[in-house]
C-alpha positions as CSV (number, residue, x, y, z in Angstrom):
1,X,7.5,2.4,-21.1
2,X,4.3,2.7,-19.4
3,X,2.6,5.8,-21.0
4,X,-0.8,7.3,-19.6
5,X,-3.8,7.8,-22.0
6,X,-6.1,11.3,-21.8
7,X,-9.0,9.0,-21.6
8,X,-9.5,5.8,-19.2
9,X,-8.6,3.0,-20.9
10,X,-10.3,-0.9,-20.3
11,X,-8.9,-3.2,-18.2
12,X,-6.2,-5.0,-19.2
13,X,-7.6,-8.5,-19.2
14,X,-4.8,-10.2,-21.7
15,X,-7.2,-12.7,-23.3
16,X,-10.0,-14.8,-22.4
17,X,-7.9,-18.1,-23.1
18,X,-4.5,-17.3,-21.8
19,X,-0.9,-18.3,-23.1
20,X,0.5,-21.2,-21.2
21,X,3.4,-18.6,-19.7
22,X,1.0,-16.1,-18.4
23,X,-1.6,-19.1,-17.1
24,X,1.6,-20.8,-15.0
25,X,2.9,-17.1,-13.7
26,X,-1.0,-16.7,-12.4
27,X,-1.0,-20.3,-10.9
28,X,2.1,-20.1,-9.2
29,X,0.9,-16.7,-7.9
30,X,-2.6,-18.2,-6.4
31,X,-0.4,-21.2,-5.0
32,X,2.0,-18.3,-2.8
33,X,-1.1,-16.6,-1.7
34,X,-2.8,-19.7,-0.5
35,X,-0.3,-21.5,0.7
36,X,2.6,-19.6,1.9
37,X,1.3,-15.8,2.7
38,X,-1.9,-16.3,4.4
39,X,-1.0,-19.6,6.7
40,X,2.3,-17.2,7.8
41,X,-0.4,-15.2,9.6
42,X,-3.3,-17.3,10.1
43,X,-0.9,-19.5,12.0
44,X,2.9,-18.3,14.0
45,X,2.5,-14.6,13.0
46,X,-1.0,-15.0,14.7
47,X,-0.9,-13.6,18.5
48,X,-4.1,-15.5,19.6
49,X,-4.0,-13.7,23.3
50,X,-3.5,-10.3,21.9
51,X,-5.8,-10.9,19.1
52,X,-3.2,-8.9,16.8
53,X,-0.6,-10.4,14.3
54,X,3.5,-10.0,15.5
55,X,5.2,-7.3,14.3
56,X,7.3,-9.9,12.0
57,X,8.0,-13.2,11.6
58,X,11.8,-15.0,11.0
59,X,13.0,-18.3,10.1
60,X,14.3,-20.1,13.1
61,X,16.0,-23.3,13.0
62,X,13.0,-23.5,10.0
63,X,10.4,-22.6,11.9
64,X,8.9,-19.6,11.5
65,X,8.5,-17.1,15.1
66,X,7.6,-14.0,16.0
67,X,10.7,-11.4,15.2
68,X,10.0,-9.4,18.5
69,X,6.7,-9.2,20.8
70,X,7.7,-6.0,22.2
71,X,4.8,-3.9,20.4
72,X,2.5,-3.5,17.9
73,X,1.9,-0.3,15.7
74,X,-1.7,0.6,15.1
75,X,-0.6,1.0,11.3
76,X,0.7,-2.7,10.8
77,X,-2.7,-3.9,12.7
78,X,-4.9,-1.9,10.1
79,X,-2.9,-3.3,6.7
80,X,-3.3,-6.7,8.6
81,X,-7.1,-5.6,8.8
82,X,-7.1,-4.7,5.0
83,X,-5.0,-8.3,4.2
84,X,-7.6,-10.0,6.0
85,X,-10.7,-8.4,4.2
86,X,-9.2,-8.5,0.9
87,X,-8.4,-12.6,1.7
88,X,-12.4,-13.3,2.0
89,X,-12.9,-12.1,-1.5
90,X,-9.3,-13.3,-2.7
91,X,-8.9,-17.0,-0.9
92,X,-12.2,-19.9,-1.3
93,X,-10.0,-21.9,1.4
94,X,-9.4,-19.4,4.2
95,X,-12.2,-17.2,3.5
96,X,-13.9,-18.0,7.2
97,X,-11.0,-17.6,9.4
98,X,-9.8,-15.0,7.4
99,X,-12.9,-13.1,8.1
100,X,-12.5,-14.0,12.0
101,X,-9.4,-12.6,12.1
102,X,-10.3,-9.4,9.9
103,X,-13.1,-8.6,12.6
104,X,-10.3,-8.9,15.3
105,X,-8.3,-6.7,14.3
106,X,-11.0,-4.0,13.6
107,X,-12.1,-4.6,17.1
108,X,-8.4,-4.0,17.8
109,X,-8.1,-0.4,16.0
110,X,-11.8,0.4,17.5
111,X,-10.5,-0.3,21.3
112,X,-7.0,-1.4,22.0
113,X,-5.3,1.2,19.7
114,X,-7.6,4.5,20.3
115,X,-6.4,7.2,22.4
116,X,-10.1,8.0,24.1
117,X,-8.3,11.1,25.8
118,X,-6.3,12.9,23.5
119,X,-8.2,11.6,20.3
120,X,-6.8,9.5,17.2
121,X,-5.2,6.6,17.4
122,X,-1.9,5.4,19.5
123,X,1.2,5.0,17.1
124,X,2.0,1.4,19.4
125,X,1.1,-0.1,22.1
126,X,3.3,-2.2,24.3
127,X,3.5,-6.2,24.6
128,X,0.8,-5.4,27.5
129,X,-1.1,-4.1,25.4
130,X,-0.7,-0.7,27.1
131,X,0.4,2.6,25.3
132,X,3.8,2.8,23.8
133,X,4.2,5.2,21.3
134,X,1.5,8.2,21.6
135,X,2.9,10.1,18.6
136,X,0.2,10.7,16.3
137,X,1.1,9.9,12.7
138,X,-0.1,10.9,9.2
139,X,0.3,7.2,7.7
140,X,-1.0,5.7,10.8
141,X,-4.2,7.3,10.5
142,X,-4.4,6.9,6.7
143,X,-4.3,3.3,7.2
144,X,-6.8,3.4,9.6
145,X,-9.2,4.9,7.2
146,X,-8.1,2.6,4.5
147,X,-8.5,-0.8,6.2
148,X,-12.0,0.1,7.9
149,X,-13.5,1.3,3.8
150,X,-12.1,-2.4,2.8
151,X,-13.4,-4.1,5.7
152,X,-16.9,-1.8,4.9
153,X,-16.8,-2.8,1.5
154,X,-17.2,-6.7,1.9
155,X,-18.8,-7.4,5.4
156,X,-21.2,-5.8,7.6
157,X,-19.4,-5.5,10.7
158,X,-21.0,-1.8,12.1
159,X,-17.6,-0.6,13.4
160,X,-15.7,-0.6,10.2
161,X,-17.8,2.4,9.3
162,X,-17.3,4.2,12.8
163,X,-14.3,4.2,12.1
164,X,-13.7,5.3,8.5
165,X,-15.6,8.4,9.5
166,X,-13.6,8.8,12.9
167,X,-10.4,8.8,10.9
168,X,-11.3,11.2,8.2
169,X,-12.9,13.2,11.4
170,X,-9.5,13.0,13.2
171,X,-7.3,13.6,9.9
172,X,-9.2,16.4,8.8
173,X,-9.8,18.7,12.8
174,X,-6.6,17.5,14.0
175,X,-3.7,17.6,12.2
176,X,-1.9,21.0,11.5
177,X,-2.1,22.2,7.6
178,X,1.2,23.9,6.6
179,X,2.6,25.2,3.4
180,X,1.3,27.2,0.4
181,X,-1.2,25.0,-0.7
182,X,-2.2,23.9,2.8
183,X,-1.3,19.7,3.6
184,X,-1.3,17.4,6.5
185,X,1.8,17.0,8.3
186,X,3.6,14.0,9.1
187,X,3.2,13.9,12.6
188,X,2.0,15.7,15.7
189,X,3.0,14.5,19.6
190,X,0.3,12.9,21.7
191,X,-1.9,15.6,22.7
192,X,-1.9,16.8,18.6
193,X,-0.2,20.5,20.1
194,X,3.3,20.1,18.8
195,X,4.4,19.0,14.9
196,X,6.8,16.5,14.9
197,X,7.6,16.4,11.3
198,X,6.2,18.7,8.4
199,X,4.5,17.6,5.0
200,X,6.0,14.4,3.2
201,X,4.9,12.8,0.2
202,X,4.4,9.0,1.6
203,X,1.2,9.7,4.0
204,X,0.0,12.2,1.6
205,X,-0.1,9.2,-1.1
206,X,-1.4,6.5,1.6
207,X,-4.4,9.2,2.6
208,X,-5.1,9.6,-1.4
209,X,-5.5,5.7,-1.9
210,X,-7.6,5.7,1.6
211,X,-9.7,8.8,0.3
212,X,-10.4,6.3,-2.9
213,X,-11.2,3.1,-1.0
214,X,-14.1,5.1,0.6
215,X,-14.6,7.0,-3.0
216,X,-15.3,3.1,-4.1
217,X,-18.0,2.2,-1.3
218,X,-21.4,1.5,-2.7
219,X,-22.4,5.0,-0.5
220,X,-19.4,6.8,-0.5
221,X,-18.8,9.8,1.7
222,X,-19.2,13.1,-0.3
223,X,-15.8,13.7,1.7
224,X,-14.1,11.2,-0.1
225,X,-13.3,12.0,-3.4
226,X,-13.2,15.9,-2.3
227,X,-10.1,14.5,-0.4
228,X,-8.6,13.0,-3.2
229,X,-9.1,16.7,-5.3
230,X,-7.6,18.3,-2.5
231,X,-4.3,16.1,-1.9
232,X,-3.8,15.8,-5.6
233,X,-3.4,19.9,-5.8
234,X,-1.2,20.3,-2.9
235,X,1.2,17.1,-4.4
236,X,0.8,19.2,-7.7
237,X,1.9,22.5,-6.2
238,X,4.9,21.3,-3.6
239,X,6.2,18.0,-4.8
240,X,6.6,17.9,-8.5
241,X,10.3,17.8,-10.4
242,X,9.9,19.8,-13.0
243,X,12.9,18.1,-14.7
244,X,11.2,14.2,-14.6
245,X,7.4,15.2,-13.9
246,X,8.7,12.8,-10.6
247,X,7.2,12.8,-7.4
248,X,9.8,13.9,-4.6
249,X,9.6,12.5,-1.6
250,X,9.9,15.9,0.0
251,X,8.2,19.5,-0.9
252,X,10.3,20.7,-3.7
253,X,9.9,24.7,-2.0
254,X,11.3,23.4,1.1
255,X,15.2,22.8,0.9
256,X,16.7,19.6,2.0
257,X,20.0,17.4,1.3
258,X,17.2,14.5,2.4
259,X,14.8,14.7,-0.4
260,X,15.0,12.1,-3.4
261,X,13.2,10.4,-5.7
262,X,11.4,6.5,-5.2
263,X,10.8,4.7,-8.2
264,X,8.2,2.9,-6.7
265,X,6.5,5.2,-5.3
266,X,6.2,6.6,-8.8
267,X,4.6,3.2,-10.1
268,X,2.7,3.0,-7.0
269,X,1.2,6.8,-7.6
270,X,0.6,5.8,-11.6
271,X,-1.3,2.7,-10.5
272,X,-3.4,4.9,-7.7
273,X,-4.4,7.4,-10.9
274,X,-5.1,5.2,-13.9
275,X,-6.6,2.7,-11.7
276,X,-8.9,5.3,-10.8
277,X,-9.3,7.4,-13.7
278,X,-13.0,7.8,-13.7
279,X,-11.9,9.9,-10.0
280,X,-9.3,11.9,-11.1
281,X,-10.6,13.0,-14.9
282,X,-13.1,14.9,-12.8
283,X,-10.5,17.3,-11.9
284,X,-8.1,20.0,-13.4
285,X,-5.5,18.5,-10.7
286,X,-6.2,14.9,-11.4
287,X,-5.7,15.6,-15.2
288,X,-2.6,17.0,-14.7
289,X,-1.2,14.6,-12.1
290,X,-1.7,11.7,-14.7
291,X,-0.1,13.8,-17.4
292,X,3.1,13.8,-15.1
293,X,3.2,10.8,-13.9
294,X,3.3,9.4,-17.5
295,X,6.4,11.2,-17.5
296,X,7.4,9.9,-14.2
297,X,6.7,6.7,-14.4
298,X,9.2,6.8,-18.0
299,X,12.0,8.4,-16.0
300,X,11.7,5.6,-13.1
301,X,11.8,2.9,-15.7
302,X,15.1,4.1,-17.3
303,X,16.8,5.6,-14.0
304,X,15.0,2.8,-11.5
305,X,15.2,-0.1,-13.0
306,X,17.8,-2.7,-13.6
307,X,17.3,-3.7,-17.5
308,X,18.6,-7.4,-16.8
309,X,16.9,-8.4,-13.5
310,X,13.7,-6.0,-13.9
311,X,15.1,-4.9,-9.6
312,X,14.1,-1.6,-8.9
313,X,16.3,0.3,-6.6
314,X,15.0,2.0,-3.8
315,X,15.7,5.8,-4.6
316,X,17.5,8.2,-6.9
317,X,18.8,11.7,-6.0
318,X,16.8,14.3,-7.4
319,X,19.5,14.3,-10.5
320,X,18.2,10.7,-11.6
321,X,21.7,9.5,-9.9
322,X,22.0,6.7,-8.1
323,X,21.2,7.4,-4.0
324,X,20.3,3.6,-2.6
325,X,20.7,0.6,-4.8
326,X,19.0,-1.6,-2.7
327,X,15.8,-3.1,-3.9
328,X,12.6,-3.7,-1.5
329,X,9.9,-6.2,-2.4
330,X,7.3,-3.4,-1.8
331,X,8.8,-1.2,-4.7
332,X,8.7,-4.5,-6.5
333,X,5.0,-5.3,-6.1
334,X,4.1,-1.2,-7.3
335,X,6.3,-2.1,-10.6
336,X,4.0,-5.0,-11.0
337,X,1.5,-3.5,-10.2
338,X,2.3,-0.3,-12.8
339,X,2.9,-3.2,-15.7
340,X,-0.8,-4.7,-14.8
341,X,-2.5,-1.8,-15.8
342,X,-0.2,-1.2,-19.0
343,X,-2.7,-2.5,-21.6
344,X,-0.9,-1.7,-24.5
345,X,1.1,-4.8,-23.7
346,X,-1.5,-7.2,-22.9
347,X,-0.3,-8.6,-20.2
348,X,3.2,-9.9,-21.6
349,X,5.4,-7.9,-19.4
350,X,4.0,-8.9,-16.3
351,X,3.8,-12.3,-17.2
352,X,7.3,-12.2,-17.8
353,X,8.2,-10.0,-14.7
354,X,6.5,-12.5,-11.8
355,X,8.5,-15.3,-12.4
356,X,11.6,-13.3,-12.0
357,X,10.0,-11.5,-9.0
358,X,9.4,-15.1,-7.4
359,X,12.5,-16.7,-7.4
360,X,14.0,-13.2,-6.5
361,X,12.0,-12.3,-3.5
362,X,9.4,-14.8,-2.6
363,X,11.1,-18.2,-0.4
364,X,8.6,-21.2,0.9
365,X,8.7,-19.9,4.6
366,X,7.9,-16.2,2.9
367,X,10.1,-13.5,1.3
368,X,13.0,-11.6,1.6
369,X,11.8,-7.9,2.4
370,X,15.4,-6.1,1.0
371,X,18.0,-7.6,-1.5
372,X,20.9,-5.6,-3.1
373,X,21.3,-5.7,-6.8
374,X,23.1,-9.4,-6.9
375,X,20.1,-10.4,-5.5
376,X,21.6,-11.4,-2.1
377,X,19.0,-10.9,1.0
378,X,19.9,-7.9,3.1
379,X,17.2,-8.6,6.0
380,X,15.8,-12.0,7.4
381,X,12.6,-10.3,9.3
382,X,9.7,-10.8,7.4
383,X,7.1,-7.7,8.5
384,X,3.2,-7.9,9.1
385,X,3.2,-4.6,7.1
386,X,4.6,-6.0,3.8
387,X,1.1,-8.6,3.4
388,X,-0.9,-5.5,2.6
389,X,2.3,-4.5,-0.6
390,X,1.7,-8.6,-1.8
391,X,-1.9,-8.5,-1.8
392,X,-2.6,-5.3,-3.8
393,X,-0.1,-7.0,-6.4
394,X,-1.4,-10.2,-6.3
395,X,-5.0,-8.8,-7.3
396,X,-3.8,-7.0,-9.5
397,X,-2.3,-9.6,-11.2
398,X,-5.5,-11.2,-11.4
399,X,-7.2,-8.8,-12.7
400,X,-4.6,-8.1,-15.6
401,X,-4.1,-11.5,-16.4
402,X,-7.5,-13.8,-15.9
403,X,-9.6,-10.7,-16.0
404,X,-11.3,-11.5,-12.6
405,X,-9.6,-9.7,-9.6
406,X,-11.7,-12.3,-6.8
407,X,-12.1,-15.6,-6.8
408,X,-14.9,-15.2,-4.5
409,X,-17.8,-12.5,-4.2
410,X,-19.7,-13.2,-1.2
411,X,-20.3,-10.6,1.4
412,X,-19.1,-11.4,4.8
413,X,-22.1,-11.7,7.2
């Protein structure tokens, strides 16, 4: 079980000399990053004319080609954006182009993805690079903010700040508040007059981790970890299971036959609030969200995941019953993540999990995004989106297990 201390507790660097097992998982790990994940978009998921990745690559005839060109979604452009950043610090051989590509792609969201007359950003744009989807969405816009505080944080390109404060200044005039302790919705149309969809947990969660990547800046907006206070009292007061401590996927006052349960998205909320304790102890509601995710995270370990092949399912009913057994690699990568920052067992469990994760989910071409519970591979495409799920897992598998999350430090000029 992963329990959840009152107090911070230190990283979880294993040991300073580590055991052969947890020394090959960490190799095998760098080898995937360097040589499998970042060529897939460096190279064929690289649309050189567009200056954006593909939506997704597949396998064809063993070659690896772009899924679809028939648009690109400002969201999957900004975690390409963070993927990229994150690689300078994360990848000595591919540090250069990686930081070429990173300041495409915020050139990208800054131009090719804004809407300069109805404000925020486009949800697509077509293969022409024209608009395609004008909807104007929660997690897009999350991400935006997200990517452009990681690209801040390790170069000094002047737009990735522009646009961190742009997003928060969009997110925060634009999008309707609704319910008892007032949230964000979902989505709005183009023109920000109409809600399409009303409060959900997922780009509540995505804004919370993009509130803490500015909360982490060297000057942080004074916006930023006020976000995180607010979000964290509205999840508190509309999303909580009283029965688990879970984290519904739904508001809990609102009544739907859709609303579940996500094991991951439990071990991805536990990793967002321990990883950042010194943030959340500063609050009454950041207190009490890591008190129930302790118990959250214990409930998604016995009710999410299989005992035998450590495969967590994708999501429960709200009785801890079975809903969807199949298992996605980015629910996967949270697990992993969750077990990083468990110190109590030094780094054992997730030495013992990646190997089982590799040969379950990760191929030499790439990975396979959905399996069911035998392990077979439900879907071939392989989407830009799912980079930005490896990379957060890979460093923190770094960090847990060699005690050094970078393998390079240098700013990018």
């Amino acid at each position: 079980m992963l329990s959840q201390p009152s107090t911070p507790p230190p990283p979880d660097t294993a040991t300073t000399e580590p055991s052969a097992a947890i020394a090959a998982a960490l190799e095998s790990f760098d080898r995937y990053y360097d040589d499998v994940l970042l060529p897939m978009w460096l190279g064929p998921g690289w649309n050189a004319q567009a200056g954006l990745c593909y939506e997704a690559l597949v396998v064809d005839n063993g070659a690896l080609v772009p899924a679809s060109t028939a648009r690109y979604r400002a969201m999957a452009c900004a975690r390409q954006l963070y993927t990229f950043a994150r690689a300078t610090q994360l990848s000595e051989r591919h540090r250069d182009l990686c930081a070429e590509r990173a300041a495409a792609l915020c050139h990208a969201l800054d131009t090719r993805f804004r809407d300069t007359i109805q404000d925020g950003w486009l949800f697509a744009i077509d293969s022409a690079l024209a608009p395609h989807d004008t909807t104007k969405d929660l997690y897009t816009h999350a991400f935006v903010l997200f990517a452009a505080a990681h690209w801040l944080a390790v170069s000094d390109d002047p737009r990735a700040a522009a646009l961190m404060h742009d997003a928060h200044d969009v997110i925060t005039r634009r999008f309707a508040r609704a319910g008892a302790q007032p949230l964000p919705v979902a989505s709005m149309d183009g023109t920000f007059s109409t809600t399409l969809a009303g409060v959900a947990q997922n780009p509540v969660m995505h804004l919370t981790e993009a509130y803490l990547a500015a909360a982490a800046l060297d000057e942080p907006p004074a916006w930023a970890e006020a976000g995180v206070r607010t979000l964290a009292e509205g999840i508190l007061a509309r999303f909580i299971d009283t029965r688990t401590g879970s984290i519904t996927e739904l508001p809990v006052d609102e009544a739907s036959t859709d609303n579940r349960i996500e094991p991951g998205h439990q071990f991805e909320w536990f990793y967002l609030v321990r990883g950042h304790a010194a943030v959340f102890t500063r609050s009454e509601a950041g207190r009490r969200l890591a008190e129930t995710l302790a118990r959250a995270v214990d409930a998604a370990c016995a009710d999410g995941v299989d005992a035998e092949t450590q495969g967590v399912c994708l999501a429960l009913n709200l009785d801890g019953t079975m809903r969807d057994a199949s298992q996605r690699i980015w629910a996967q990568t949270e697990y992993g993540r969750a077990l990083a920052l468990c110190t109590e067992t030094q780094g054992a469990m997730l030495a013992r999990l990646l190997p089982a994760w590799s040969a379950r989910f990760l191929h030499a071409q790439g990975w396979n995004e959905v399996v069911d519970p035998a392990g077979q591979r439900l879907r071939a495409d392989m989407p830009s989106s799912t980079p930005y799920h490896i990379t957060t897992f890979y460093e923190a598998a770094r960090s847990a297990l060699s005690g050094s999350p970078a393998r390079c430090t240098q700013a990018v000029q």
